[in-house]
ROLUMZA-319277 format. One line per field, with one value per residue: x, y, z of N, C-alpha, C, CB in turn; residue in three letters. Coordinates in steps of 0.05 Angstrom, whole numbers, plus 5000, padded with zeros to 4 digits. Glycine has a CB too. Layout:
N
npx c(X_...) .
npy c(Y_...) .
npz c(Z_...) .
capx c(X_...) .
capy c(Y_...) .
capz c(Z_...) .
cpx c(X_...) .
cpy c(Y_...) .
cpz c(Z_...) .
cbpx c(X_...) .
cbpy c(Y_...) .
cbpz c(Z_...) .
rest c(Ala_...) .
END
This chain:
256
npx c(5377_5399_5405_5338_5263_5222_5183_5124_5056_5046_5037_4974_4979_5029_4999_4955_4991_5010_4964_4952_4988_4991_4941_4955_4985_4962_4912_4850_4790_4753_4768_4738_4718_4708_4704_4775_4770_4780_4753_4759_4744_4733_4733_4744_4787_4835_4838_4855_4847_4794_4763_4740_4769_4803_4829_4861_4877_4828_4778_4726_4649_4601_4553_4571_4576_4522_4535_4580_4565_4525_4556_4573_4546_4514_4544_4547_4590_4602_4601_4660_4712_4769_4798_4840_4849_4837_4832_4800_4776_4722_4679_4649_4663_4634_4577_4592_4587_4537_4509_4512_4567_4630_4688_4749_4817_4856_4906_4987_5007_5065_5136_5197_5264_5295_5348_5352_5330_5369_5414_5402_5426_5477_5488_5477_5433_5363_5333_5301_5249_5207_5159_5113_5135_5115_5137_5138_5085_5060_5083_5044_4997_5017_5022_4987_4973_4905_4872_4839_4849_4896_4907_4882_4910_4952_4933_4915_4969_4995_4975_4987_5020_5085_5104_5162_5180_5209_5249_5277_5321_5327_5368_5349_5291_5243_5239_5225_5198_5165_5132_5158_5137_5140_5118_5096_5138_5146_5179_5138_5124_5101_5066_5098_5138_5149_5169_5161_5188_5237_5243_5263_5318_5333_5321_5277_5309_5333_5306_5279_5323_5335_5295_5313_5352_5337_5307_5343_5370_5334_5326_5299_5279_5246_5199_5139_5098_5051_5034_4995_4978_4991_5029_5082_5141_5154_5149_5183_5232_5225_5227_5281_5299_5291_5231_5180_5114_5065_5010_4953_4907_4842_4796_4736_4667_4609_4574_4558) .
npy c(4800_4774_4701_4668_4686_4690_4627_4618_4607_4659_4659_4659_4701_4729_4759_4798_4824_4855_4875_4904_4935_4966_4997_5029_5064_5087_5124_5111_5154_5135_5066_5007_4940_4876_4799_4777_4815_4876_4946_5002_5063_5112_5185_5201_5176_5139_5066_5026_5062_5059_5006_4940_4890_4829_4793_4732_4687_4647_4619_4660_4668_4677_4698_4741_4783_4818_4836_4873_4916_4931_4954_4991_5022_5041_5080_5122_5114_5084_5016_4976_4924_4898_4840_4782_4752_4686_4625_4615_4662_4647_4634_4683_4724_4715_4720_4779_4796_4776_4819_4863_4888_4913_4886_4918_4946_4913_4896_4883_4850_4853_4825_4829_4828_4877_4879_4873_4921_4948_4940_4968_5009_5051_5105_5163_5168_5186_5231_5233_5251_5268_5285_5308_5358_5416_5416_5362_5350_5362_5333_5290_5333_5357_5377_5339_5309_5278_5321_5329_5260_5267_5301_5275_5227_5248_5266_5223_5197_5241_5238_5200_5155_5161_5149_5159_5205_5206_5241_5260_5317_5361_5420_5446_5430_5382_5316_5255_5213_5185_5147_5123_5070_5039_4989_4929_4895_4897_4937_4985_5009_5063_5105_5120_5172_5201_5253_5276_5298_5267_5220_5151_5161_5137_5153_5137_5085_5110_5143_5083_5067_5103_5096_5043_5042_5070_5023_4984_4997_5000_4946_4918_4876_4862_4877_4906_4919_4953_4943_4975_4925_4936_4976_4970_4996_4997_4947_4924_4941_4932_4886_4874_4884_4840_4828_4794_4772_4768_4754_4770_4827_4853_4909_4913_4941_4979_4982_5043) .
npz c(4906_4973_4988_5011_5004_5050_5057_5007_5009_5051_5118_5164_5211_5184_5152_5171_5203_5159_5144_5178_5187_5142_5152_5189_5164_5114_5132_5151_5156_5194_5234_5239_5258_5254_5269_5247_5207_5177_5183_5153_5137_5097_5078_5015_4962_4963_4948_4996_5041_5054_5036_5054_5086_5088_5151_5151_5099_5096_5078_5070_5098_5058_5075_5103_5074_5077_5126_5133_5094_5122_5164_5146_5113_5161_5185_5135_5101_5029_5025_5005_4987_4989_4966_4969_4910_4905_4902_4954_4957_4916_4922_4957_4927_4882_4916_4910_4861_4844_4869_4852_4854_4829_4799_4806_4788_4794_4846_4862_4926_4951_4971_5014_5028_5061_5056_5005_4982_4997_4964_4908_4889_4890_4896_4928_4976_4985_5028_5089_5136_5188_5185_5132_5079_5044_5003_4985_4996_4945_4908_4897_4880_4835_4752_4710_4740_4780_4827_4864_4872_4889_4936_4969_4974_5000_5053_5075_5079_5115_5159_5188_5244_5262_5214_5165_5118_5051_5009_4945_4924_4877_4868_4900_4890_4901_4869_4877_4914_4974_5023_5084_5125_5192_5225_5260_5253_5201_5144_5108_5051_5012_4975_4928_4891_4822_4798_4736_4689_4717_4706_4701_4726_4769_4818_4846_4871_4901_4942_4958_4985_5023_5058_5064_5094_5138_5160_5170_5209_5256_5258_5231_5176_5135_5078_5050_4997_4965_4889_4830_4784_4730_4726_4702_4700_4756_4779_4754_4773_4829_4830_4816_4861_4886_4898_4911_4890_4936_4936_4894_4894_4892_4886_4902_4888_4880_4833_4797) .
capx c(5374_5416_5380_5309_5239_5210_5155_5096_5039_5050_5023_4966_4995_5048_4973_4946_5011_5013_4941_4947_5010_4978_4921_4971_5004_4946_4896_4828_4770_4742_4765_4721_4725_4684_4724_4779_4767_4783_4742_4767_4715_4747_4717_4764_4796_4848_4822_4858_4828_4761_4750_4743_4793_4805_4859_4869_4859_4816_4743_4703_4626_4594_4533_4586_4574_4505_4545_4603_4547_4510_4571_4589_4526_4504_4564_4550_4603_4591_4608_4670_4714_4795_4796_4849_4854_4848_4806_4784_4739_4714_4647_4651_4667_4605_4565_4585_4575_4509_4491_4527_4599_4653_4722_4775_4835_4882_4933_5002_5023_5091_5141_5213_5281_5307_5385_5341_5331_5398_5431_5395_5434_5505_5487_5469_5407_5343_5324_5277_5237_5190_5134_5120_5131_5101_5153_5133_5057_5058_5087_5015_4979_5028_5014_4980_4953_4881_4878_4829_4854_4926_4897_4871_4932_4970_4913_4919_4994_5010_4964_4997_5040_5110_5122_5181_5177_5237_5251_5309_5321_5350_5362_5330_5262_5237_5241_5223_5182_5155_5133_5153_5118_5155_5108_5083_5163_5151_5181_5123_5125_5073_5066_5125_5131_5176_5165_5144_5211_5260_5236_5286_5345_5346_5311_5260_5319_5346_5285_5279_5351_5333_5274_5319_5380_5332_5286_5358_5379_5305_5329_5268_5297_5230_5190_5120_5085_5021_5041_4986_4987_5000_5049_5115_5166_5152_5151_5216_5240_5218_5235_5310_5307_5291_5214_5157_5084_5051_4983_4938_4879_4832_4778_4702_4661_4580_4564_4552) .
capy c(4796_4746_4687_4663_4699_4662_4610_4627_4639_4668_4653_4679_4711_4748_4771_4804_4834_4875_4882_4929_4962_4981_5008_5049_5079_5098_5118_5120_5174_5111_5046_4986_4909_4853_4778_4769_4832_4900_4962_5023_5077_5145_5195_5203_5160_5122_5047_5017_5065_5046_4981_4919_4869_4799_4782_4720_4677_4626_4618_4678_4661_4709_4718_4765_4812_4841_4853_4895_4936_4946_4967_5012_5049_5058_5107_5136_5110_5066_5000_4972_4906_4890_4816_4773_4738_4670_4614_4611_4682_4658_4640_4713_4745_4708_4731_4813_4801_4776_4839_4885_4903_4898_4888_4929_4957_4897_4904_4868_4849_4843_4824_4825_4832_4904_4878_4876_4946_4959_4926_4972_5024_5048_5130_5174_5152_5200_5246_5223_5271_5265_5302_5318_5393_5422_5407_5328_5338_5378_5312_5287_5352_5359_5371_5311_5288_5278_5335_5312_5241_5278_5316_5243_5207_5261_5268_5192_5190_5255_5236_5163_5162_5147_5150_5179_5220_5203_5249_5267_5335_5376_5446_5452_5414_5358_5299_5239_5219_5161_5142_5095_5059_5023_4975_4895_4881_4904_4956_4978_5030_5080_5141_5125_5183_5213_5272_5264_5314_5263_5191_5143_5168_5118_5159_5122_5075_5130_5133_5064_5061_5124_5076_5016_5048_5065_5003_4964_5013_4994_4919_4901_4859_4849_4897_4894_4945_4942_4965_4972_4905_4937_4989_4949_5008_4999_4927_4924_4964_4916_4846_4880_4879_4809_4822_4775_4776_4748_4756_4796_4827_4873_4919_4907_4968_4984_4997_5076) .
capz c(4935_4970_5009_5001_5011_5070_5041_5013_5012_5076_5148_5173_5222_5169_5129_5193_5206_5132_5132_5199_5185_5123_5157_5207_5137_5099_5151_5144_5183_5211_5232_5251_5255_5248_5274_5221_5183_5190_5168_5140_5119_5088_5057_4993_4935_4966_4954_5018_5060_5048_5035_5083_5081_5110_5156_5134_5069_5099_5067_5093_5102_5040_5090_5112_5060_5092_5153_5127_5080_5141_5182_5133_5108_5190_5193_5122_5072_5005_5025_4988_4991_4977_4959_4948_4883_4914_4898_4975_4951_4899_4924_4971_4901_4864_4915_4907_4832_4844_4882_4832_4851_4794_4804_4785_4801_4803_4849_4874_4946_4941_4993_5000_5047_5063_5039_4974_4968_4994_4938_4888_4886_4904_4896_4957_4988_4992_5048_5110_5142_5211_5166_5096_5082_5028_4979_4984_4987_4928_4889_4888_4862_4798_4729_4700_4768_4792_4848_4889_4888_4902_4961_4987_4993_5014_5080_5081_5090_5123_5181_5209_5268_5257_5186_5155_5099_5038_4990_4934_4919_4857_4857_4920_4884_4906_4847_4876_4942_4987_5040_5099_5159_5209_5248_5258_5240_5172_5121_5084_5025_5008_4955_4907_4862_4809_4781_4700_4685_4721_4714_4683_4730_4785_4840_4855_4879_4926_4953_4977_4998_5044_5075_5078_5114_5171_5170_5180_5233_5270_5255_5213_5159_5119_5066_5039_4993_4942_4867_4813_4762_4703_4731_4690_4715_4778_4782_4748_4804_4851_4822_4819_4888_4898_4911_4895_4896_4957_4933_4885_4905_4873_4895_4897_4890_4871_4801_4801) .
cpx c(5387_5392_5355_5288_5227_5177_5130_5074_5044_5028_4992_4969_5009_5022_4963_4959_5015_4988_4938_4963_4998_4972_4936_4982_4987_4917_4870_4811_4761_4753_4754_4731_4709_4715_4737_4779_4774_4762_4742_4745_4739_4732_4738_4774_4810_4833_4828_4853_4801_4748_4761_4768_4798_4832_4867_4856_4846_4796_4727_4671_4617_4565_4547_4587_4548_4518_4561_4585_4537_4524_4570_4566_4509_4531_4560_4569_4592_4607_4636_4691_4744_4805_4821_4844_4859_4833_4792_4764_4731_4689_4642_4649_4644_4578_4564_4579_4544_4500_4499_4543_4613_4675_4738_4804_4863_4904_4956_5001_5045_5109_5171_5235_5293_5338_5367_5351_5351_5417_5427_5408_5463_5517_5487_5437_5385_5345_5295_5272_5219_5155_5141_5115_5115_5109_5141_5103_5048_5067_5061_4994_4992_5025_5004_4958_4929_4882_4860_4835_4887_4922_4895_4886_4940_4954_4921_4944_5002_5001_4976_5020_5070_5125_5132_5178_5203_5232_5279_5296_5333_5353_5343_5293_5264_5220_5229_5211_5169_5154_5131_5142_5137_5144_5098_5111_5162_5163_5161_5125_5106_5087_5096_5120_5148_5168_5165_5178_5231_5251_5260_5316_5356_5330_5286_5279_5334_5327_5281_5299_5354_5318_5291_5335_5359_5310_5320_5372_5361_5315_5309_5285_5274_5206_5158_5113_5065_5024_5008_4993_4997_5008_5081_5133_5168_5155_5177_5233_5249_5229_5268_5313_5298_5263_5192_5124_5071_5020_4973_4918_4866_4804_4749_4685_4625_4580_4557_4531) .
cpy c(4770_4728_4683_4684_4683_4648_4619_4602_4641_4662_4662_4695_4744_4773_4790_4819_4861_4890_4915_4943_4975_5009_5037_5068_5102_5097_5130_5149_5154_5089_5016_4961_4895_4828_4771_4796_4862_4920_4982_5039_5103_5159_5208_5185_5143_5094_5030_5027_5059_5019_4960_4898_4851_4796_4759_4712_4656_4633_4631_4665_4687_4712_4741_4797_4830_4848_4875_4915_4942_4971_5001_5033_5063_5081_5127_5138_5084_5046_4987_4945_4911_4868_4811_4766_4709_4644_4610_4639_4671_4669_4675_4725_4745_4723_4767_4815_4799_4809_4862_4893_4887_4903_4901_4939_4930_4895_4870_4856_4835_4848_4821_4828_4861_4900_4880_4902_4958_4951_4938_4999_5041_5086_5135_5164_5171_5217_5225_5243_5260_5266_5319_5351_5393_5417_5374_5332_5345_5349_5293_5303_5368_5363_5341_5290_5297_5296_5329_5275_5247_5287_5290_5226_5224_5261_5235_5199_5208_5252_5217_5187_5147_5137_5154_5186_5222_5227_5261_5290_5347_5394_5458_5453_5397_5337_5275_5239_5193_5165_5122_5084_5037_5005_4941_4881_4887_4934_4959_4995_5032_5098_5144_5146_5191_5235_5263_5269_5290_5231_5178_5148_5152_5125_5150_5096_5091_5133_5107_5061_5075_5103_5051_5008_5047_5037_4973_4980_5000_4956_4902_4887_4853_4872_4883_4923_4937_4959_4948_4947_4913_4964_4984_4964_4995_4968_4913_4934_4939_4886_4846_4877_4858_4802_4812_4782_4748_4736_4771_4796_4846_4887_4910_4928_4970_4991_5033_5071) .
cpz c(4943_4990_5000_5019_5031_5054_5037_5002_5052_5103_5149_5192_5213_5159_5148_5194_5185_5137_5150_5201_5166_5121_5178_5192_5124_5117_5141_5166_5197_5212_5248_5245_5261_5261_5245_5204_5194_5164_5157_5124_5124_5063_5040_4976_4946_4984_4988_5044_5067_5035_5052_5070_5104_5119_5164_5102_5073_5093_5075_5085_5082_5059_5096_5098_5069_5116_5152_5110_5099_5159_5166_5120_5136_5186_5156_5100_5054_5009_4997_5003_4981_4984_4948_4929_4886_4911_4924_4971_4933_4902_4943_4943_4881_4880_4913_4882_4828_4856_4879_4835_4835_4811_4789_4812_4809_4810_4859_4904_4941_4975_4993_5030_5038_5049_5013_4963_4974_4976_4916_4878_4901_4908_4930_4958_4994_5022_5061_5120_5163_5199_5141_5104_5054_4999_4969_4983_4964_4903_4887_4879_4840_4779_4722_4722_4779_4820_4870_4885_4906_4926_4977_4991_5005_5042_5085_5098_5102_5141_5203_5222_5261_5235_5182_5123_5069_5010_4977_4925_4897_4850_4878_4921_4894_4886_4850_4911_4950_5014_5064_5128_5166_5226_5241_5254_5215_5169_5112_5067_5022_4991_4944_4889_4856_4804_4749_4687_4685_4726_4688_4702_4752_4818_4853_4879_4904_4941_4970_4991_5020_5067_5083_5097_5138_5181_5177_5202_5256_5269_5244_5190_5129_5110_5056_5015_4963_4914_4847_4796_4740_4706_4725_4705_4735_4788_4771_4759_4819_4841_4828_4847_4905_4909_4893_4912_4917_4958_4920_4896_4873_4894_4876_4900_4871_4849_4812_4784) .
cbpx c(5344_5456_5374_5300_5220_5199_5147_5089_4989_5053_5039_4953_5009_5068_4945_4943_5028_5013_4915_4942_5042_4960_4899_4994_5013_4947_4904_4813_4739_4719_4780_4693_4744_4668_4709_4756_4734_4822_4733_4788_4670_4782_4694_4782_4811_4870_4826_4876_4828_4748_4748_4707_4819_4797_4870_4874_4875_4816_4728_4703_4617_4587_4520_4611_4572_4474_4561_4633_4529_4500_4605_4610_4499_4505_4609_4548_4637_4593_4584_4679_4695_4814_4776_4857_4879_4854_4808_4803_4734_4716_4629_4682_4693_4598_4559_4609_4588_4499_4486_4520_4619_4656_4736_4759_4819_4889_4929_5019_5012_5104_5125_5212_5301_5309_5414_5306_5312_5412_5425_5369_5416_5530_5461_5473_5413_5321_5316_5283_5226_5199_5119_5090_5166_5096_5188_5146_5035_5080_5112_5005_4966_5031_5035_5013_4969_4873_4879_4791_4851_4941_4868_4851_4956_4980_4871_4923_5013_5015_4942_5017_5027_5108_5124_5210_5172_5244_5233_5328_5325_5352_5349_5339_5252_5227_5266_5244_5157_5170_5128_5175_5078_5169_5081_5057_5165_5124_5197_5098_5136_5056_5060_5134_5113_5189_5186_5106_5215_5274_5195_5285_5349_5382_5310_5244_5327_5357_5270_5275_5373_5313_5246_5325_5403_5315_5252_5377_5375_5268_5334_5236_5308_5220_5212_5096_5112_4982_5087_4988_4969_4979_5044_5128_5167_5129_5131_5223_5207_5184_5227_5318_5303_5313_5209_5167_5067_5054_4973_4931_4876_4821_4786_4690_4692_4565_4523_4576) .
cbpy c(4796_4747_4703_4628_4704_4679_4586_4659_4636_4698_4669_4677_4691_4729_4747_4792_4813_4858_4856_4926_4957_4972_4985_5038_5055_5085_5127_5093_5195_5104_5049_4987_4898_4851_4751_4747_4829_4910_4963_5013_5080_5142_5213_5210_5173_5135_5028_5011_5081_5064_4971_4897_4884_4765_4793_4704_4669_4613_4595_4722_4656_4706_4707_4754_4808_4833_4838_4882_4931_4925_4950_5000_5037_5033_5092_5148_5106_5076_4992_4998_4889_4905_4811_4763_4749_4679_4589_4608_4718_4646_4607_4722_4736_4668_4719_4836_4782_4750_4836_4904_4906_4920_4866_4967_4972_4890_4933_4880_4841_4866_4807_4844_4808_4916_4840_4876_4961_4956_4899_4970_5029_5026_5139_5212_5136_5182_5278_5202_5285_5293_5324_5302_5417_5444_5406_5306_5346_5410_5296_5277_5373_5349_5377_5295_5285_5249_5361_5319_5215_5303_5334_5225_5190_5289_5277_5168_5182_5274_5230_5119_5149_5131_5155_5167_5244_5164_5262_5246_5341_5372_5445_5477_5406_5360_5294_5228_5242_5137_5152_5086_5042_5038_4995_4886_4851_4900_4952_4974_5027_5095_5176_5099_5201_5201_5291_5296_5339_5282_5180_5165_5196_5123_5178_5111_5066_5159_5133_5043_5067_5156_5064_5003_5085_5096_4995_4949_5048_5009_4911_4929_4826_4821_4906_4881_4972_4954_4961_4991_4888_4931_4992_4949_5036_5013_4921_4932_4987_4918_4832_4909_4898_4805_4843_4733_4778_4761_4758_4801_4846_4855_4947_4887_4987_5001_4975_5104) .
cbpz c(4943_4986_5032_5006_4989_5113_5054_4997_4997_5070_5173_5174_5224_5138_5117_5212_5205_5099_5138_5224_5178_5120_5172_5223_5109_5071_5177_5142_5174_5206_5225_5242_5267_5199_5287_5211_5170_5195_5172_5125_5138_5077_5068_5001_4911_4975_4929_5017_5060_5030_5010_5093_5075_5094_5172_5147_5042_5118_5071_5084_5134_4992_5115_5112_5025_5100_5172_5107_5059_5160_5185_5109_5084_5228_5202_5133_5077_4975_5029_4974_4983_4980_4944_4949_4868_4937_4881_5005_4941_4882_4947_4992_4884_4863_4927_4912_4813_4864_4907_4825_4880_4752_4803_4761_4826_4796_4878_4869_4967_4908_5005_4972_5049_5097_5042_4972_4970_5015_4930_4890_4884_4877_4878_4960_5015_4990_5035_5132_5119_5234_5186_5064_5081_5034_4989_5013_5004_4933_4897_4904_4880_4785_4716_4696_4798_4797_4841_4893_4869_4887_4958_4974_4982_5002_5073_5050_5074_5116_5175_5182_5300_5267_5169_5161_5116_5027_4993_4909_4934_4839_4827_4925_4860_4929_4841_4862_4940_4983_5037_5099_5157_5222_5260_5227_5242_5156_5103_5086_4999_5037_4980_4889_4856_4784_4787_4677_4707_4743_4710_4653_4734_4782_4839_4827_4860_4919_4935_4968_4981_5033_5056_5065_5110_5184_5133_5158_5229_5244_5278_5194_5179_5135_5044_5065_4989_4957_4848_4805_4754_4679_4751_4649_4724_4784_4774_4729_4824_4857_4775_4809_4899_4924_4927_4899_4863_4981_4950_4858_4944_4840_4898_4917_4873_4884_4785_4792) .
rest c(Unk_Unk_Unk_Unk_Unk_Unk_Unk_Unk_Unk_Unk_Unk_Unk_Unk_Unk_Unk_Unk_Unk_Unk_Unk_Unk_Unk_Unk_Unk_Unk_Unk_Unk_Unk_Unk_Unk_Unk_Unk_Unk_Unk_Unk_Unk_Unk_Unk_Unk_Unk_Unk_Unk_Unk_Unk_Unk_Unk_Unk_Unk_Unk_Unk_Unk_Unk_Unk_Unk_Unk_Unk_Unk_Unk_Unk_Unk_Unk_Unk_Unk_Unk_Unk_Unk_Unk_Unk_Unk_Unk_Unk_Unk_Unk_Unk_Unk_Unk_Unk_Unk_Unk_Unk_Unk_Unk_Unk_Unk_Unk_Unk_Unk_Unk_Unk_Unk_Unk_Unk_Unk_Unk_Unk_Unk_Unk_Unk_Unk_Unk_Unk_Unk_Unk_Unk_Unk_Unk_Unk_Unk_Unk_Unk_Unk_Unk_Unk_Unk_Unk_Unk_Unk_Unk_Unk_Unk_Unk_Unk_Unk_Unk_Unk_Unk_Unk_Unk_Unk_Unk_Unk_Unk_Unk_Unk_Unk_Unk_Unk_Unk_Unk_Unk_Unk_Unk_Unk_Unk_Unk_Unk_Unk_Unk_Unk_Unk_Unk_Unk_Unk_Unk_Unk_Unk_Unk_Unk_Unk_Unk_Unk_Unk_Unk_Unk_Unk_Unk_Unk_Unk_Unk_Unk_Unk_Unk_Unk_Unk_Unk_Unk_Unk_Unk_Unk_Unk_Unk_Unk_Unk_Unk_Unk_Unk_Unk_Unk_Unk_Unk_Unk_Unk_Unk_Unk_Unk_Unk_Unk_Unk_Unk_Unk_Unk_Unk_Unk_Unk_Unk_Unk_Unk_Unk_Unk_Unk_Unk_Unk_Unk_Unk_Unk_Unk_Unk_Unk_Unk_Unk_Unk_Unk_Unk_Unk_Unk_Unk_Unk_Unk_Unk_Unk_Unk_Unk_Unk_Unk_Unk_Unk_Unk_Unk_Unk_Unk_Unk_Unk_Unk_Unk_Unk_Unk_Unk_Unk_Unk_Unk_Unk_Unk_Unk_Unk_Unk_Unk_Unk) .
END
C-alpha cells in the first residue's frame, strides 16, 4: 500500500463510525443504545450481532454492566459484551469475570486504504450483486460448515440496506464470496469465503478487488473489517494489502 495509515489508535469519532457501519452490515433483530454504547440483540450465532459494544475507548463506568444485562434480558436475549483489548477495560473486564463471563473469541479490527486492496491483484475482479442469490448464500451452508451458524450470517448479511454482494464464479459455481457495506465513509468487509475445493488460488483477492473498484467509484478511500486472531491466511491476505490492526477485541459471554 502506498502512503501511510492515518495515526492510530484512531479518533473517537473514526470508532463510532466502524462501530455503526458494522451494525448496518451485520444486522441484528433488535437494536438499542445506552450513551456511548450501542445494543445489538439477535437471536442467532453471529457474535457482532449480539453483543454491546462501546463507541469509544474511553474508561466505561463497570456499574454499567447491570444496565446493559438489564436492557438485554427485558427484551429476552442473553446478555453479551465485545470489548476491546485495551487497558482502559480492564477494570469493566474484571468486573464481567467477577460475575462469570469468559472471554473468547479473539478477534482483529483491522483497517486499511482501498488503493491497498487494489494493488492485490492484477486478475479480473469478482462479481457485485444488489442481493445474494442462492448461489452466494449457499457458501455458508457447505460441507464442513456449522449450518445453523451458516443460516445466521447469511440472515445477518442478506438483510442490510445497501450492501453489495461479490462473488467469483467457475463453471457457472460460485467459489468465492463477500460481502460489502458502503456507509460512515468506510469500506467495510463482511463474509469472506472460499470454497474448501478452491482456496490457495487468489480469489479471495478478486473478491476484494470487486469491493474496492466500487468503494473507489463511491470515493471512499478507507477500509475496515474484523478477521478472527488466529485466522494466519487471512491475515496474510490483509497485511499484503497494507492493512493493520486498529484494535483487538474479544467477546464476553455467560458461562453456560
Amino acid at each position: 500500500m502506498s502512503g501511510q495509515v492515518w495515526p492510530l489508535p484512531l479518533a473517537d469519532d473514526e470508532i463510532e463510525r466502524i462501530e455503526r457501519a458494522t451494525l448496518e452490515a451485520v444486522v441484528p433483530d433488535r437494536l438499542e443504545a445506552l450513551p456511548g454504547w450501542l445494543l445489538p440483540m439477535f437471536d442467532g450465532t453471529v457474535g457482532r450481532a449480539r453483543s454491546a459494544v462501546p463507541l469509544s475507548h474511553q474508561p466505561p463506568a463497570p456499574g454499567l454492566v447491570d444496565t446493559i444485562e438489564q436492557r438485554y434480558r427485558q427484551h429476552g436475549f442473553e446478555p453479551a459484551f465485545r470489548l476491546p483489548e485495551l487497558p482502559t477495560f480492564d477494570a469493566f473486564c474484571r468486573r464481567l469475570g467477577e460475575r462469570g463471563y469468559l472471554r473468547e473469541q479473539p478477534t482483529l479490527t483491522q483497517v486499511g486504504r482501498v488503493a491497498g486492496l487494489l494493488a492485490l491483484h492484477d486478475g479480473p475482479a469478482g462479481e457485485l450483486h444488489a442481493a445474494p442469490d442462492d448461489q452466494w448464500m449457499a457458501m455458508f451452508l457447505g460441507p464442513g460448515l456449522d449450518p445453523v451458524d451458516g443460516a445466521s450470517r447469511s440472515r445477518a448479511l442478506g438483510r442490510a440496506t445497501g450492501t453489495l454482494f461479490a462473488s467469483v464464479r467457475e463453471a457457472g459455481a460460485t467459489v468465492a464470496c463477500g460481502a460489502a457495506a458502503f456507509g460512515h465513509g468506510w469500506l467495510s468487509v463482511h463474509g469472506m469465503r472460499t470454497a474448501a475445493a478452491h482456496r490457495g488460488q487468489g480469489l479471495a483477492r478478486r473478491v476484494l478487488i470487486a469491493m474496492a473498484q466500487e468503494a473507489q467509484r463511491r470515493s471512499i478511500d478507507k477500509v475496515f473489517l474484523q478477521v478472527d486472531a488466529s485466522n494466519a491466511p487471512a491475515l496474510a491476505l490483509y497485511q499484503r494489502a497494507g492493512m493493520v490492526t486498529a484494535w483487538p477485541y474479544a467477546y464476553w459471554r455467560c458461562a453456560a
